[in-house]
N, C-alpha and C positions, 0 to 999 in steps of 0.2 A: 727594336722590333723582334718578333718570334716567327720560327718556318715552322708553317703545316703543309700535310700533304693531304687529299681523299683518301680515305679507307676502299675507296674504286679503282686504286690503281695496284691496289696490292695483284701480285701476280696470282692465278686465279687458284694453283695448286695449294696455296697457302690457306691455313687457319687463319682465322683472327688475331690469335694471340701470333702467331710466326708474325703476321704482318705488322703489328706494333713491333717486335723485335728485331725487325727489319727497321723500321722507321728511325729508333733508337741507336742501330749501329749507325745509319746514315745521319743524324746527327741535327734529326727533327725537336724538337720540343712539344708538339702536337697532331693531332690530327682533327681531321674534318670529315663527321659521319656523315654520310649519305643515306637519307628513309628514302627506301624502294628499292636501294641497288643491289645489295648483299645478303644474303640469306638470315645473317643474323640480325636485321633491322630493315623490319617491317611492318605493316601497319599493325599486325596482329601480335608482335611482340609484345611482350608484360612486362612492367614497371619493373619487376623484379629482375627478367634478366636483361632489362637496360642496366643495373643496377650492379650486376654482375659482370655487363661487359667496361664501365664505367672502372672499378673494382681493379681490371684486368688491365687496363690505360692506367690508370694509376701504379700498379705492380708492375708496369713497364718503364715508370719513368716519364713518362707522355701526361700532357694536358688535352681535354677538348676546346678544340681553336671556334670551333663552330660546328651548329647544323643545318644542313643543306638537303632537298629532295629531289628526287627523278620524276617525281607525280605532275609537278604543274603542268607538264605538256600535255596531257592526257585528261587531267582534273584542273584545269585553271578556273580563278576567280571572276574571270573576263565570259565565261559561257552563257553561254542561254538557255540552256538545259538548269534548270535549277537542279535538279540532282547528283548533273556534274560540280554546279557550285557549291552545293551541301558537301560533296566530298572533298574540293579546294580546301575548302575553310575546313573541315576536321580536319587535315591531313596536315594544313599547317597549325591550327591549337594545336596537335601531338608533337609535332616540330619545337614548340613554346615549352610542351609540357616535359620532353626531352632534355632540352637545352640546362634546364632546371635541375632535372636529375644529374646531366652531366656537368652542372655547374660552368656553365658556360653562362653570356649574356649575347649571345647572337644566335640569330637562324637567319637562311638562305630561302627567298622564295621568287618563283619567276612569275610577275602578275601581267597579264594582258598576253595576247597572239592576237595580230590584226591579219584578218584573210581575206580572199573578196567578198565572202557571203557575212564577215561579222565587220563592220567598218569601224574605223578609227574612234571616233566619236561616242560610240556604244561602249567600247572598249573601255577608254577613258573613264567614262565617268561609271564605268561599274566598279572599277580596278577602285580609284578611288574612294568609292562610297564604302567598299568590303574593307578597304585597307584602316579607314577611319575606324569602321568598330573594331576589328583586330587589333588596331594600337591601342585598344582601351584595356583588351585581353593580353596584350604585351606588355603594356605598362604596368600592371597587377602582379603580373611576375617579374618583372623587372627585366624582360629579355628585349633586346631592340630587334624588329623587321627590320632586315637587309632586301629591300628588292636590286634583283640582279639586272644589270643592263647589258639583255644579251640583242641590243641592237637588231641586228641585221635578221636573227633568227624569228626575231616579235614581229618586224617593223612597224616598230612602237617604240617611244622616246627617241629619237634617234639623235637626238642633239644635248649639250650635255644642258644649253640654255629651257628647253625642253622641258626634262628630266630633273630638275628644279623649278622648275611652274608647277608639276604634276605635284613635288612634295609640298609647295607651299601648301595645295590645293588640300592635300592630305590634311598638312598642320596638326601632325603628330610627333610630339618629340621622340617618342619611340617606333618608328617607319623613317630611314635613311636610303643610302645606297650601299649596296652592298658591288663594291667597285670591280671591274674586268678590265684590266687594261688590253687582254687581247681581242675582247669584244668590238673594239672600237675600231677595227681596222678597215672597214670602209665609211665610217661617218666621222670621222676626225682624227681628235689626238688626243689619245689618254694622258698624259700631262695636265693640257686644259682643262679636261674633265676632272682631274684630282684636286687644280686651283681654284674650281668654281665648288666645289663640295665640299670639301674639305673638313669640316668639324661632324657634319653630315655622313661619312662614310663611318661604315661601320665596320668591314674586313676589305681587305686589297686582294683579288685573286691575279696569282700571276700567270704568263703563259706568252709565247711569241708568235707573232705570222706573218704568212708569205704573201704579202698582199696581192700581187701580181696572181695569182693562183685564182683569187675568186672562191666560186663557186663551181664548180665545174667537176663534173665526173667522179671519180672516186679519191680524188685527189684534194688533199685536205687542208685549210687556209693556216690551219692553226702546226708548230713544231714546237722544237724545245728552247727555252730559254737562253738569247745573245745570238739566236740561227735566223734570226727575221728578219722584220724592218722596224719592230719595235724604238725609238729613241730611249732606249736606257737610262742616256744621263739627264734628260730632262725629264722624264718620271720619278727617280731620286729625287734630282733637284727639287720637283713639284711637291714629293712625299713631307722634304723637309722642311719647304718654304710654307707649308700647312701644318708641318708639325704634326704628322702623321707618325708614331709608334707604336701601333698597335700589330695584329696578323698579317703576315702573308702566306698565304694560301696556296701551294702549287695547284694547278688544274690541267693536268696534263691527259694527251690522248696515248695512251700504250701502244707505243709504234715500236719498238725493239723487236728486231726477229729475234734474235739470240739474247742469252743472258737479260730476260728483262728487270731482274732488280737494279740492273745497273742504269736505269734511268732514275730511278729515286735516289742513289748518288750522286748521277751528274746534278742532276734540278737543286741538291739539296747545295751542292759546291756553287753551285751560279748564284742561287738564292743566300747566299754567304756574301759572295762578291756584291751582289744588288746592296743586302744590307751594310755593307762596311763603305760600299760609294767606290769602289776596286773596275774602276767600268774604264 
């Protein structure tokens, strides 16, 4: 297995290039671009200076692990506004078309928000009517859709038996999971979800939480990596007994007051231990 991190955690003082060179002394292999979150990847960026920041990941020693967007929440494939769904769907084609440049073969994309005015059922079967034609557009590139299983934030798939009905339904070999073990913290156990998916998961993102915490106030479910309630060793175990080596992906929230590069160190030291089974 390979450690990546987001290019959204870079501390915010930094460049791009500093932030790959950060990634690099901490002793990443890759990173994972974010379309929407950083000024230098946006929707209106050019081929050319993806091309150039690609260029720069490579001059760093760095791979692209994946691409990932900030937009679903805002633009999801699940809306009713067709205009917002026109914007879904390009935002992740660019996502495709991305991945491509950076030579990667995954994108990150969040499909469906069930609220009380859009219900479940609509959701679904929009989610998956969009996701069919997209995986004909992914499979052309060769890029696999990761949709993300951010549970509790959609409350959509919330199970992982679920969330395998919805891909059968797809029946796209290019549309998987694109996996969150820290998502899962009040609808199971990321483990099980690893053993039911398995050849189906496309990247692992990692991350811990406090489950006891909730929801509540300002006070955030999600920490850093071996601080939770996570089970570590049956996530391993799960990884292995699926014969999972492919990414993992930190997804962490910048909570350091002080010295914040020093959490891309610790993440990258834990995510060492994850990979070597050191738990």
């Amino acid at each position: 297995m390979k450690k990546s991190i987001g290019d959204s955690i870079f501390p915010p003082a930094l460049t791009f290039v500093q932030g790959l060179e950060l990634l690099k002394r901490a002793d990443y292999q890759g990173v994972e671009l974010w379309l929407g979150d950083r000024p230098w990847f946006q929707m209106g960026t050019k081929d050319a200076d993806l091309r150039t920041l690609f260029s720069q990941i490579l001059d760093a020693g760095l791979q692209v692990s994946n691409v990932s967007n900030t937009l679903d929440w805002d633009e999801n494939i699940c809306a009713r506004d067709p205009s917002k769904r026109a914007a879904a769907v390009r935002h992740i084609e660019r996502q495709i078309e991305a991945a491509q440049i950076f030579k990667t073969d995954a994108i990150l994309v969040v499909a469906g928000v069930v609220t009380a005015d859009l219900p479940y059922n609509e959701v679904y079967e929009r989610c998956a009517e969009t996701l069919r034609r997209l995986g004909e557009v992914a499979g052309k590139a060769k890029v696999k859709i990761g949709v993300e299983n951010c549970n509790s934030e959609q409350r959509f798939l919330l199970s992982p038996r679920e969330f395998k009905t919805f891909l059968d339904d797809v029946n796209s070999p290019w549309v998987g999971i694109h996996l969150d073990v820290g998502n899962i913290h009040d609808t199971g156990f990321a483990e099980q979800w690893i053993e039911m998916h398995g050849p189906r998961i496309t990247r692992i993102h990692v991350k811990d939480v406090m489950k006891h915490r909730g929801r509540c106030g300002q006070e955030s479910v999600y920490t850093n990596l071996f601080l939770g309630d996570n089970n570590w060793r049956a996530i391993r175990d799960a990884m292995t007994k699926v014969g999972y080596d492919g990414w993992i992906v930190a997804e962490m929230e910048a909570r350091y007051r002080y010295a914040a590069d020093q959490q891309i160190f610790d993440t990258s030291a834990a995510m060492s231990r994850l990979i070597k089974g050191q738990l």
